[in-house]
N, C-alpha and C positions, 0 to 999 in steps of 0.2 A: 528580488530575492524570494526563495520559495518556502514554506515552511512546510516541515514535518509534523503528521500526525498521525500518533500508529492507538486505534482504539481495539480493545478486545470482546469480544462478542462469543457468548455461550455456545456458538456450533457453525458452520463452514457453510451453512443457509443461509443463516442471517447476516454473517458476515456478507455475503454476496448478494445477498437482497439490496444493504446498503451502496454497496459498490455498485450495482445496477443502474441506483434512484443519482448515485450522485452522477454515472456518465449521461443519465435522462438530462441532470441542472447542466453537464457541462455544452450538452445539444441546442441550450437555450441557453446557454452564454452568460449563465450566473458563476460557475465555477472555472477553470482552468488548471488539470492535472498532467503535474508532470509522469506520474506511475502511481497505480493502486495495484499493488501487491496485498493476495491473502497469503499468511502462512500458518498451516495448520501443523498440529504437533500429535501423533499418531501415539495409540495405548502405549507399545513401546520406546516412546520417547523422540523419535525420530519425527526431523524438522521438512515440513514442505512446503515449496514457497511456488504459489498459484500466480504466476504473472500475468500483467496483462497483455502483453503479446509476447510471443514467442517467436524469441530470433531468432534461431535455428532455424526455422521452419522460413520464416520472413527471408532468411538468406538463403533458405535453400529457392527460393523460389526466383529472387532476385537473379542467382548466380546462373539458374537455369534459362531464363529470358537471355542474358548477353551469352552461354554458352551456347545457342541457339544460334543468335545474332552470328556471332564470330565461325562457329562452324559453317553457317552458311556461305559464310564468306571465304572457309577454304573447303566447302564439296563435301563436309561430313558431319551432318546437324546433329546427331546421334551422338558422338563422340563429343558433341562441344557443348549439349546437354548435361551430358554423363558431369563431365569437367568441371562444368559451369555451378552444377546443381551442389557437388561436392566442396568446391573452394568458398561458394557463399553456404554452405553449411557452416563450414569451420569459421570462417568470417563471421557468424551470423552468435557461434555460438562463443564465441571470444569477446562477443561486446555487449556491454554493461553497460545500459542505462539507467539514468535513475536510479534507485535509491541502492544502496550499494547492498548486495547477497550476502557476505559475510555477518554483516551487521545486524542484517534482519534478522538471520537465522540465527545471531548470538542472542537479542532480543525474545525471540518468539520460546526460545527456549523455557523462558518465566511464566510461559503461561499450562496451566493446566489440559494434560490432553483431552482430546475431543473438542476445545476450546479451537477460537479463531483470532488472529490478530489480522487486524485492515492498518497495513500502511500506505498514508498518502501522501505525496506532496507536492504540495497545492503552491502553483506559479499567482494566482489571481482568485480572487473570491469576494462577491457580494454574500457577505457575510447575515447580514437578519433574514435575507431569502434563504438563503443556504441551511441554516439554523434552522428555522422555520420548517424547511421542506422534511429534516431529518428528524424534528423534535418526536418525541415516541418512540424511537427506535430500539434503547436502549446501550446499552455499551458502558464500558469502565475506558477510562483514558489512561491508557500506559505511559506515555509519553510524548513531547509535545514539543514545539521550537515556540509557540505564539506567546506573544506578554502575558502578564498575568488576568486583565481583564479579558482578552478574548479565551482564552482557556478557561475561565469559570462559566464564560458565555457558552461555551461548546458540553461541558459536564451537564451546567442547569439545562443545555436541548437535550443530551441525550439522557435525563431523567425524566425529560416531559414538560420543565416548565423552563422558557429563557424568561431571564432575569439579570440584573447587574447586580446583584449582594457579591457583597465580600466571604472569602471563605469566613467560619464561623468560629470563634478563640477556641484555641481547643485542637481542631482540627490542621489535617497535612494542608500545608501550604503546596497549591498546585505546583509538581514538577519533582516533591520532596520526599522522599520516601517516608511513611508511614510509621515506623521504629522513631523516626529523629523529633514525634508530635507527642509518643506516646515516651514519657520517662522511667515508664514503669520496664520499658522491653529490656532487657539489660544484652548489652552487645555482644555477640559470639565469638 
């Protein structure tokens, strides 16, 4: 089972700094990603969502190798190119992997522009390496599938120190929106 974790980071550097360092852990076989999507949110409001690979492009490429193939096999590589290159476009750009585009882009919406949200999710993780390699970094955690102790575990690395403390009385309970801690907000 794989868990979601979408952190937001002050600008679409740093987001992708992080994103970097964690495909550096997944080359050394600490982590295992299913898709690290950034999505950034532009002065005007508008949602863009930075994927890690691009299927489009992946199928256009794909479609063009057996358009190749199959032209050659009827005397007109050009035309079975052309074909090829076009049907794995459309193929390429009709499928969704990972973490579903809607959703992000409903999510990424909350975050303030110029702002970066890193969605990830994570098939497998050696978790105190992982933590460890990221501590420092920084980041607010939006939202999250993991239990309550590894999400406090994941906030304490990305303020710099990991730790097992319990959130603090008082405070949002990871996962809780911040209105529901404080009784003073009065609801809209």
């Amino acid at each position: 089972m794989s868990d979601l974790i979408v952190i937001v980071y002050p600008s679409e550097e740093k987001a992708e700094e992080v994103r970097k360092r964690l495909f550096e852990l997944q080359s050394e076989y600490l982590i295992k990603l299913g898709d690290a999507v950034i999505a950034t949110k532009t002065e005007a409001g508008e949602v863009k969502l930075h994927q890690m690979m691009n299927m489009t492009a992946a199928g256009a490429a794909a479609g063009s190798f057996w358009g190749l193939l199959i032209g050659v096999l009827f005397l007109n590589p050009i035309l079975g190119v052309a074909a090829g290159a076009a049907s794995g476009a459309i193929g390429g750009a009709l499928t969704d992997v990972g973490i579903n585009d809607p959703f992000m882009k409903q999510l990424a919406e909350s975050i303030s522009p110029g702002s970066a949200a890193l969605f990830l999710l994570v098939e497998e993780m050696t978790s105190d390496k992982v933590l460890a390699a990221i501590k420092g970094y920084g980041g607010l955690v939006l939202k999250t599938s993991l239990d309550t102790s590894k999400e406090q575990q994941l906030r304490d690395a990305l303020k710099g120190a990991v730790s097992t403390e319990t959130t603090p009385a008082g405070a949002a309970e990871p996962g809780t929106q911040a209105a529901a801690a404080n009784p003073t907000v009065a609801p809209s």
